[in-house]
C-alpha positions in Angstrom: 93.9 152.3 72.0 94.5 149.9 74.7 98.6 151.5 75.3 99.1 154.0 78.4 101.3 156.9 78.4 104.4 155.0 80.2 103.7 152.0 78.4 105.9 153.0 75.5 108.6 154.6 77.2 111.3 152.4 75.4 114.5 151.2 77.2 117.8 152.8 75.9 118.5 150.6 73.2 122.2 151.6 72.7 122.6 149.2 69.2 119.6 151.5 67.5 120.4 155.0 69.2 124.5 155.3 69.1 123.8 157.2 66.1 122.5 160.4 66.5 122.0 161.8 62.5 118.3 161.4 61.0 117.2 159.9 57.7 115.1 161.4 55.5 112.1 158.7 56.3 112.6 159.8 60.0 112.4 163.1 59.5 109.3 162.6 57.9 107.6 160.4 60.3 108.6 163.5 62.9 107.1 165.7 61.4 103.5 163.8 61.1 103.7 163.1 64.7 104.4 167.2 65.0 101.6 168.1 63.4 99.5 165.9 65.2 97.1 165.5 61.9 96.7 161.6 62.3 97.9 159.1 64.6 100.8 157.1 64.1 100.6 153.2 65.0 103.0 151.9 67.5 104.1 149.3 65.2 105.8 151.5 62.9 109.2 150.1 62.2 110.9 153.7 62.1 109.3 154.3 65.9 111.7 152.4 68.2 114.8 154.2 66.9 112.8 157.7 67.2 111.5 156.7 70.8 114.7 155.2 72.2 116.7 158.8 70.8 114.0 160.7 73.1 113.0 162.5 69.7 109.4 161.0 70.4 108.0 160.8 73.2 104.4 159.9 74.9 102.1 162.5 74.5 101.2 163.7 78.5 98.0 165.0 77.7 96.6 162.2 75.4 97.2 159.1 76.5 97.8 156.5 73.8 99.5 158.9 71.2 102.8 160.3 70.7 104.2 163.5 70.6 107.7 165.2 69.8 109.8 166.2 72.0 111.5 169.8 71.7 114.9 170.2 70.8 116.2 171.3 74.2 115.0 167.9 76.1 116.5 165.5 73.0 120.0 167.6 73.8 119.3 167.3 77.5 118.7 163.4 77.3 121.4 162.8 75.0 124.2 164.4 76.5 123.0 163.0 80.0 123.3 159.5 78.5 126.8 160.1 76.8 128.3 161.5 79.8 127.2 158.7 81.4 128.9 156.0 78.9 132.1 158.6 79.2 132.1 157.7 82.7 131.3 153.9 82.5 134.3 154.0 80.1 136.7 155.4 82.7 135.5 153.2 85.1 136.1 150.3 83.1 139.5 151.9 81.9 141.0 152.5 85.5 139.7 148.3 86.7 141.9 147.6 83.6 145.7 147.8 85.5 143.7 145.4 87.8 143.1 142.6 85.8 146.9 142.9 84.5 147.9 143.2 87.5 146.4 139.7 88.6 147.6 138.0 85.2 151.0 139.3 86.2 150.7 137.5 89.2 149.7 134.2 87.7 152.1 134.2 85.3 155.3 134.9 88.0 153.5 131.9 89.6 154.7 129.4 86.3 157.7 128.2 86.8 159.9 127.1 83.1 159.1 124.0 83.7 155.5 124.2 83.7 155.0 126.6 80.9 153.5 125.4 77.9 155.7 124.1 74.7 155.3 126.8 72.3 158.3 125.4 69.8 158.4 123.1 67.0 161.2 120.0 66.6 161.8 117.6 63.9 161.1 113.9 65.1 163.6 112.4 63.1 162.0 108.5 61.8 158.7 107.3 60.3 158.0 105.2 63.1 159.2 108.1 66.0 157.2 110.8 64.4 154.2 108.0 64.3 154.4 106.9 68.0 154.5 110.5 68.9 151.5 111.8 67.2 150.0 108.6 67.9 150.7 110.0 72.0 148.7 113.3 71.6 145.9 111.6 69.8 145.3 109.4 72.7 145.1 112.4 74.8 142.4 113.8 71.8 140.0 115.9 73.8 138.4 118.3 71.0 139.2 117.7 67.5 141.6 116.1 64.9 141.9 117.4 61.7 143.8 115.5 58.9 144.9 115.7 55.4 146.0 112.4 53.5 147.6 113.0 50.5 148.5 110.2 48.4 147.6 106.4 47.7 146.6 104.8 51.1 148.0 101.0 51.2 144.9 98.2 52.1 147.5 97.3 55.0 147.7 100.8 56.4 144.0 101.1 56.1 143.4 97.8 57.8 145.7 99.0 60.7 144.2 102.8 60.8 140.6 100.9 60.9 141.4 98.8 63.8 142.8 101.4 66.2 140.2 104.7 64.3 136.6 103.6 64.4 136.6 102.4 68.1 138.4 105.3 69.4 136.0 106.9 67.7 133.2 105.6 68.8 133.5 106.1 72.4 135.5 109.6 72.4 132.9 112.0 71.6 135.4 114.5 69.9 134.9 115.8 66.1 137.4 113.7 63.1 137.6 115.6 60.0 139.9 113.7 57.1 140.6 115.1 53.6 142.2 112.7 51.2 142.8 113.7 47.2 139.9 113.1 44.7 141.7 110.0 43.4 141.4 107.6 46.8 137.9 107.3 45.5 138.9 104.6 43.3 140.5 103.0 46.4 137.8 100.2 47.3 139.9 99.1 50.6 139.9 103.1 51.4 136.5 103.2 51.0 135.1 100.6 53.2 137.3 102.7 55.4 135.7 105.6 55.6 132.1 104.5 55.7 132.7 102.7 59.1 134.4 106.2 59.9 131.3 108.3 59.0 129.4 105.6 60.4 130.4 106.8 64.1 130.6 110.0 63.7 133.5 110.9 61.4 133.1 113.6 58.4 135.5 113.2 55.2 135.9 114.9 52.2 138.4 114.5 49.1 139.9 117.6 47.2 141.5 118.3 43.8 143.9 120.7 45.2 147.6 119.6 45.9 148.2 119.9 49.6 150.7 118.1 52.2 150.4 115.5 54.7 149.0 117.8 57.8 147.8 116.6 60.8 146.3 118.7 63.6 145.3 117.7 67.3 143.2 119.6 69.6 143.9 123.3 67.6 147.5 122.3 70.2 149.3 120.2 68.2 150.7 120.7 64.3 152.5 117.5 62.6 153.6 118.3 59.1 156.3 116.8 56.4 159.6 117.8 56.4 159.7 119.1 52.4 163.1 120.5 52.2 165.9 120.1 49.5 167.4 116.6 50.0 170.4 114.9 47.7 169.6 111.9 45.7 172.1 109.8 44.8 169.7 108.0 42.7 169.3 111.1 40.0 172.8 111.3 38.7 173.9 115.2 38.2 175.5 116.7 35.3 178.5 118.5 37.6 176.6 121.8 36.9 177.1 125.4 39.1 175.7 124.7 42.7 174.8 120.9 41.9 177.2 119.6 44.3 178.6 116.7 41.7 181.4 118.8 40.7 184.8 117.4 40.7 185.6 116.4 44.5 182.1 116.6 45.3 181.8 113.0 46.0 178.3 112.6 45.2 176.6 112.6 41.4 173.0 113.3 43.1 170.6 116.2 42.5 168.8 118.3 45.2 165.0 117.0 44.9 161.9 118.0 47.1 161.6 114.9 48.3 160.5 114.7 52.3 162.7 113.2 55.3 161.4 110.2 57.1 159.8 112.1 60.5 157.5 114.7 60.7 158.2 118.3 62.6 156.1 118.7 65.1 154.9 122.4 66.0 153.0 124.0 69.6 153.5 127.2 68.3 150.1 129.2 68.2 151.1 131.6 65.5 151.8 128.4 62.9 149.1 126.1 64.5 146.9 128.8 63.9 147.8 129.9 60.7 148.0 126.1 59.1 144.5 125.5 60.9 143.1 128.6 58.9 144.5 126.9 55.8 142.9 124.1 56.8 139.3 125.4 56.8 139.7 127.0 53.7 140.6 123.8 52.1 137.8 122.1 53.8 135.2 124.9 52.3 136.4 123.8 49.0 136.7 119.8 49.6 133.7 117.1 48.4 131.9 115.5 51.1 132.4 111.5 50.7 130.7 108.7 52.6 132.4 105.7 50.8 129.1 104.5 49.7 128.9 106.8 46.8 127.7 104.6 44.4 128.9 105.6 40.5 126.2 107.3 38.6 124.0 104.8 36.0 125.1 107.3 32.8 128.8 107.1 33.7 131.2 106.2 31.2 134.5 106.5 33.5 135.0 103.6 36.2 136.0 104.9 39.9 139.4 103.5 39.3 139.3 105.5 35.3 138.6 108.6 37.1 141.2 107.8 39.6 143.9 107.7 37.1 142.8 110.4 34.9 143.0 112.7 38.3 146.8 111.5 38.6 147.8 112.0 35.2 146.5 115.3 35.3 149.4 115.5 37.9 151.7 115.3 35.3 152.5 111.6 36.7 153.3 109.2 33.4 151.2 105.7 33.3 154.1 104.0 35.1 154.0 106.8 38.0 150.3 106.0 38.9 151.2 102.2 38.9 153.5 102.9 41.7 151.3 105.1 43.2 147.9 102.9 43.4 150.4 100.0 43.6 149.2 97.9 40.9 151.0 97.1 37.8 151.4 99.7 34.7 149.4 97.0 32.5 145.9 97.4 34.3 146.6 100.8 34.3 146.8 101.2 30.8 144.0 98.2 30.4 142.0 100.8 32.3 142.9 103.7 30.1 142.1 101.7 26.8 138.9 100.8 28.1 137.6 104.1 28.0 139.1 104.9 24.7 137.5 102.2 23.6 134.0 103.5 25.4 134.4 107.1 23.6 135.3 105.6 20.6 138.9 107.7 20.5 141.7 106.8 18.6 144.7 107.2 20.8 145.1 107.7 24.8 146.3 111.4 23.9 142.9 112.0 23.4 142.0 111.6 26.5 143.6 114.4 28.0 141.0 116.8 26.0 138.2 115.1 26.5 138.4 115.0 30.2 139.4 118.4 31.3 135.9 119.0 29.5 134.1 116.0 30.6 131.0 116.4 33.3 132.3 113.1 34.4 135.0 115.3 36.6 132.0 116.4 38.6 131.0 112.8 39.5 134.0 113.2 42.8 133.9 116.9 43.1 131.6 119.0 43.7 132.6 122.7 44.8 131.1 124.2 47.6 129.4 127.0 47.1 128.5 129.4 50.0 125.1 128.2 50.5 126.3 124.9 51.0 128.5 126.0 53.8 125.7 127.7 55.3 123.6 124.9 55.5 126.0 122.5 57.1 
């Protein structure tokens, strides 16, 4: 054997040897090298443990084996090298009023004025609470994260193209977008987001209900305002706490319905929190290229699928009109279609057959762990 005696003197390796009990394979592999009957190979995958506790040591008479070491010297080493991390701990213990001390002065350093915003305001407009966040992404040094809920407009997405992919492009900084499972039907969105992943960008589309959440640098949170408003529009019936009571002035209802703006938050506790929420939904989100092409076998259309995901909502046929912004007749043309395809009698029956269809697959694929790990 080609080993000398010092050769396989291990160094403390503190991750193997911090615990001091013995299993019962140890024990055993001990007591061979005790006895001294046959050799042990150095490749043994209990050895390095045993050799960096100092139960085993090299043998000073035969050079090339191993022998074990006698109660007294284990105790002797082990207590030497406790004390010693006892004392590197109080060493590191009394530098720690240092550091704090040297924050401290840093900090007394800041004036007010040139402390960070760690508050949240509402920007009260569409277009205010726009130019704003439209300010800190210029400034994007990192990452934006953003989730799109609802029916993106061709003009929006025209304008969003023009100013998104060329940024882009020459930034060098990560854009992740999650949009619901039903913009896959949106053509204009589409095109969209292929130029996006094209340089660089990664989307994905959910089935989950979520609100309009954009995050900027892991800094920067700008969220919906989704408090109790009054609508005039929904006439009340005067009842307790309805507020269209005699004198009231007002035959509105209190709706969840959001106000024009957008809060906008530097707090680290809630930027952090919402950005945890936003990897979890990410994890669980459908990766899309906008070149997905719809499968051969498919009997749903993109735009089928996309209605199907609404009404499933609880949105009624003249609801998704508004929201895809088309007319209620090609929505139900749509719907009839694929009654007509599964050879169904009414549209009720559709509701049955697709919270059981495969077809829901086609958009949304959840992630499972391995997936995550690949990517």
């Amino acid at each position: 054997m080609a080993e000398t005696g010092t050769e396989f003197e291990p160094a403390t390796d503190h991750a193997r040897a911090d615990r001091f009990d013995l299993s019962s394979d140890e024990l055993a592999l001990c007591l061979k090298i005790g006895t001294g009957r046959e050799q042990v190979s150095l490749q043994h995958p209990l050895l390095p443990r045993l050799l960096a506790l100092g139960v085993v040591i090299s043998d000073p008479y035969r050079p090339g084996f191993l022998a074990l070491a006698s109660a007294e010297q284990v105790e002797a080493r082990l207590r030497e090298r406790t004390e010693y991390d006892v004392q590197r701990a109080m060493r590191r213990m009394r530098a720690i009023p240092k550091i704090t001390h040297a924050i401290r002065q840093v900090q007394q350093r800041v004036g007010p004025e040139e402390a960070a915003a760690v508050g949240e305001v509402f920007i009260a407009g569409a277009r205010e609470a726009d130019d704003a966040l439209c300010r800190e992404v210029d400034a994007l040094t990192h990452g934006c994260d953003v989730v799109q809920p609802g029916f993106r407009p061709p003009e929006v997405v025209a304008r969003s193209r023009r100013h998104d992919v060329g940024a882009l492009a020459g930034g060098g900084f990560r854009w992740r977008v999650v949009y619901d499972v039903s913009e896959r039907g949106n053509a204009v969105l589409a095109e969209y987001v292929a130029a996006m992943v094209e340089v660089g960008a990664e989307v994905r589309t959910t089935t989950e209900s979520f609100s309009r959440l954009i995050l900027v640098d892991g800094r920067h949170a700008f969220f919906e305002d989704r408090g109790l408003v009054e609508d005039p529009r929904r006439g009340g019936g005067g009842g307790p706490g309805s507020g269209s009571g005699p004198g009231s002035g007002s035959g509105g209802v209190a709706v969840a319905e959001p106000r024009p703006g957008a809060w906008h938050c530097q707090s680290p506790g809630v930027v952090g929190y919402l950005a945890t929420a936003y990897e979890q939904l990410w994890a669980r989100s459908t990766d899309w290229t906008g070149t997905e092409v719809n499968p051969p076998h498919a009997i749903t259309t993109p735009l089928q699928r996309s209605i199907l995901w609404e009404l499933e909502k609880g949105k009624d046929q003249t609801q998704v009109a508004a929201h895809f912004q088309t007319s209620r007749k090609r929505v139900q043309r749509a719907l009839t279609d694929l009654r007509e395809a599964l050879g169904l009698k009414t549209l009720w029956q559709l509701g049955p057959w697709w919270s059981l269809s495969p077809e829901r697959q086609i958009d949304h694929h959840p992630r499972t762990s391995a997936d995550r790990a690949v990517r």
